[in-house]
Rosetta silent file (secondary structure, phi, psi, omega in degrees, C-alpha in Angstrom):
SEQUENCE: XXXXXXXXXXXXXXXXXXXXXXXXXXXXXXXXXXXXXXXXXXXXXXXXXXXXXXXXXXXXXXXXXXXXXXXXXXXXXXXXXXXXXXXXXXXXXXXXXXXXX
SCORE:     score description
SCORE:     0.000 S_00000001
   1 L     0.000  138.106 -157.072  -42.074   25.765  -38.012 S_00000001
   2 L  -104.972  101.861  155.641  -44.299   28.088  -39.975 S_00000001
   3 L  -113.758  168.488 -147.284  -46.064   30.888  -37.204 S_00000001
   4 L   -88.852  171.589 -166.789  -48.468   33.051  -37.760 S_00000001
   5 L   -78.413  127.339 -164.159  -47.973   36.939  -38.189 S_00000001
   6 L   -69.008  162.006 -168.942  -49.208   38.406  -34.131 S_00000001
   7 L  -100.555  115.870 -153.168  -52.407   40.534  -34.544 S_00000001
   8 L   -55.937 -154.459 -122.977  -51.954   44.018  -35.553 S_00000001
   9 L  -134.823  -58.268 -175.141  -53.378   46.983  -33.228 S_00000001
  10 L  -106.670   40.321  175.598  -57.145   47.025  -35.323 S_00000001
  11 L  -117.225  114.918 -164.560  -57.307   43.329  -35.915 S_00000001
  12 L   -92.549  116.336  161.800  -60.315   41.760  -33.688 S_00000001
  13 L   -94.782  149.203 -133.869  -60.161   38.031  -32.574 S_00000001
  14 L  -135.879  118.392  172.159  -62.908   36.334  -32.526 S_00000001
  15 L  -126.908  144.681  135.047  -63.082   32.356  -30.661 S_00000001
  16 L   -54.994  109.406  154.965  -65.922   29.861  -30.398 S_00000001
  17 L   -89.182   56.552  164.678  -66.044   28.658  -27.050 S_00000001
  18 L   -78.317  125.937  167.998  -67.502   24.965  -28.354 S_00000001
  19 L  -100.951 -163.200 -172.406  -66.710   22.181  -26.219 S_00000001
  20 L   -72.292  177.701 -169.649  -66.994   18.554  -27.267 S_00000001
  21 L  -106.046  119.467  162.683  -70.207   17.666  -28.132 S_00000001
  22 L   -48.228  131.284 -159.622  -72.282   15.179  -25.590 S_00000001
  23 L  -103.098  -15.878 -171.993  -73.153   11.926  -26.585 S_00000001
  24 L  -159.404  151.229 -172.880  -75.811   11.337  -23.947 S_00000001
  25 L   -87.686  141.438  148.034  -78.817   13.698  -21.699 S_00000001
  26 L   -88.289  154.572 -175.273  -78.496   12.328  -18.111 S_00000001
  27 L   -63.011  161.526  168.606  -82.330   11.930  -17.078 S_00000001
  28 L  -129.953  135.147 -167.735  -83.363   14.626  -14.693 S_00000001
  29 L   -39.358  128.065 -165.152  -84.695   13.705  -11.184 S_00000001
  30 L   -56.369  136.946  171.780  -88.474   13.461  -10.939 S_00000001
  31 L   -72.660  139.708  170.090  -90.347   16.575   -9.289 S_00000001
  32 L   -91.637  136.345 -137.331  -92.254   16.057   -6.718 S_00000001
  33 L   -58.320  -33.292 -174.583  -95.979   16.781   -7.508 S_00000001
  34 L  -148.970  155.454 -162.334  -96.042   19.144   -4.386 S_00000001
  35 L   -94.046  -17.069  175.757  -93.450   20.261   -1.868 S_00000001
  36 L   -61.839  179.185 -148.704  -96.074   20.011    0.924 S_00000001
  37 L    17.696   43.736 -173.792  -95.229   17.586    3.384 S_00000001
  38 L   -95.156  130.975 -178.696  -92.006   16.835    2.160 S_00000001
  39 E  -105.326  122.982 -139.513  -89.135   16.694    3.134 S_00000001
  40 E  -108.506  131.926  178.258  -86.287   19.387    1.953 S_00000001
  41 L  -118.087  111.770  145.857  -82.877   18.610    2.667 S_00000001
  42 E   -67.627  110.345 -157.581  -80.630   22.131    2.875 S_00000001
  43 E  -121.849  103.288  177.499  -77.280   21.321    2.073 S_00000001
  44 E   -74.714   99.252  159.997  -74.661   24.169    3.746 S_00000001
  45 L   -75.159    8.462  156.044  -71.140   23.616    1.420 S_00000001
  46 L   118.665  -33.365 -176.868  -69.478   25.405    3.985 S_00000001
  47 L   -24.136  143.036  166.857  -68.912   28.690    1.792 S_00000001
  48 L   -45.138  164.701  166.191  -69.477   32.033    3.689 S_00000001
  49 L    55.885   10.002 -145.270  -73.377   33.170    3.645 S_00000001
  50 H  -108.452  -23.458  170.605  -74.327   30.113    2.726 S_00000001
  51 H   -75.812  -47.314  179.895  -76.394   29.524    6.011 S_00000001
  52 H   -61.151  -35.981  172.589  -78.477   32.940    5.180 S_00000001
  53 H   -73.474  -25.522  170.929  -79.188   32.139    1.699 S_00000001
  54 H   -86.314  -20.195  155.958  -80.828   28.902    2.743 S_00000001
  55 L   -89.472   12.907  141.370  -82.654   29.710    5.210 S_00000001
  56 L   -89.504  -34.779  174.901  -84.475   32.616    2.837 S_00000001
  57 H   -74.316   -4.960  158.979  -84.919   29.706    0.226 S_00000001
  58 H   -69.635  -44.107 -159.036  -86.632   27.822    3.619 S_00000001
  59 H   -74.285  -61.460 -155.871  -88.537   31.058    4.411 S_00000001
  60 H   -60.156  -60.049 -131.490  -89.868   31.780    0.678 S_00000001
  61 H   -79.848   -0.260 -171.312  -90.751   27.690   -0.210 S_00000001
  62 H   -90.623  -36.382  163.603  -92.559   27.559    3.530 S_00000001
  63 L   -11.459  -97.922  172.902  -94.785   30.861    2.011 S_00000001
  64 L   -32.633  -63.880 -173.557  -96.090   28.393   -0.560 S_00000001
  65 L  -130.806  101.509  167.825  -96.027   25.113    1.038 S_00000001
  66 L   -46.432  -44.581  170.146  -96.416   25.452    4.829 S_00000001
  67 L   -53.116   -9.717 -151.108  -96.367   21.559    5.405 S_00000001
  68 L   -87.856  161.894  171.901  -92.878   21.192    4.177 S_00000001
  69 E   -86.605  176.333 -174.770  -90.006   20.032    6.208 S_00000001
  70 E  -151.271  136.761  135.210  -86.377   20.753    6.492 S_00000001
  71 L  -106.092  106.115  175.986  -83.294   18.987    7.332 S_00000001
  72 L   -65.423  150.965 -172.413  -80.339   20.829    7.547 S_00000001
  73 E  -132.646  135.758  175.955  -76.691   19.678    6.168 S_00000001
  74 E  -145.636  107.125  160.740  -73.503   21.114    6.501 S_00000001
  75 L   -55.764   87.713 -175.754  -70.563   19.773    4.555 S_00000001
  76 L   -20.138  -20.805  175.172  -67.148   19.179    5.748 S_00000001
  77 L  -156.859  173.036  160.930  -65.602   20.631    2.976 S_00000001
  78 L   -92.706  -21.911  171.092  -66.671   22.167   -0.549 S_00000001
  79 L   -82.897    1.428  152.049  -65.490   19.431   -2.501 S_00000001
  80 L  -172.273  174.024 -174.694  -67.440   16.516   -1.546 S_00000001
  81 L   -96.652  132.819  147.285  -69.956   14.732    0.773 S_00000001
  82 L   -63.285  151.143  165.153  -69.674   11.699    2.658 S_00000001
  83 H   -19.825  -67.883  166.998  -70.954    8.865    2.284 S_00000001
  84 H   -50.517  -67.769 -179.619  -73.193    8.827    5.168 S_00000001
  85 H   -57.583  -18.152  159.988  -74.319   12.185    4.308 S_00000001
  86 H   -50.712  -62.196  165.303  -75.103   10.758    0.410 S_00000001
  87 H   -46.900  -64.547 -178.176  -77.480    8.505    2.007 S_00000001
  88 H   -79.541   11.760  155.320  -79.246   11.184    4.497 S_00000001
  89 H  -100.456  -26.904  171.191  -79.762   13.298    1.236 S_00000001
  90 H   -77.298   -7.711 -167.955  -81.354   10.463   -0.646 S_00000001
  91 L  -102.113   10.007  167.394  -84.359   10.027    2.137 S_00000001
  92 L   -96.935  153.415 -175.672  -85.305   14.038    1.086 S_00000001
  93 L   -76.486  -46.073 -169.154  -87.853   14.537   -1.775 S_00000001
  94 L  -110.422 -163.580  150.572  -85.546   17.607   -2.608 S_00000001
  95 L  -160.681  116.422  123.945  -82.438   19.090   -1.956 S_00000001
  96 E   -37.095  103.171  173.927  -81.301   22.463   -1.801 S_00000001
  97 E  -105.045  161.459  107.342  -77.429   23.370   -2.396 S_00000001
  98 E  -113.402  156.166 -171.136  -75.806   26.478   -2.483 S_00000001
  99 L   -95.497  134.718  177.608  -72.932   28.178   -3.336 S_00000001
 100 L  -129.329 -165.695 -173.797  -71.994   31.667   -1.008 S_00000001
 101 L   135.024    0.000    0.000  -69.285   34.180   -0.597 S_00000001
């Protein structure tokens, strides 16, 4: 097995981080024309701070559109949602996730 000579002291390596290439866009979810009267589902992934950053992204989008609504979420874990909760996230016009710590 032929390996290669280790990289001297002033020899700079240089990698492409290219991944495969995608074969397909997924569509991206329609905006809704306005957030007033709408309803925004905040989705808590359990993560520290995660209740404080969403309720300033509640504070700021109520600035702008005073009609809108909120349902709060809180995940059982950070790696995935239930079912149930999959369902009581589709009946919001939005959703709001975040990540804290």
């Amino acid at each position: 097995m032929n390996t290669p000579n280790p990289p001297s002291a002033s020899t700079l390596l240089v990698y492409e981080p290219l991944g495969h290439a995608i074969d397909h866009q997924d569509a991206l979810a329609q905006r809704p024309a306005t957030l007033n009267g709408a309803v925004i589902g905040l989705l808590n992934n359990t993560k520290d701070l995660v209740d404080s950053l969403l309720e300033e992204v509640k504070t700021l989008i109520l600035q702008d559109f005073p009609q809108a609504q909120f349902r709060f979420f809180r995940k059982q874990s950070v790696s995935g949602a239930s079912a149930f909760m999959l369902e009581e996230l589709a009946q919001c016009q939005a959703v709001v996730t975040a990540v804290g710590d």
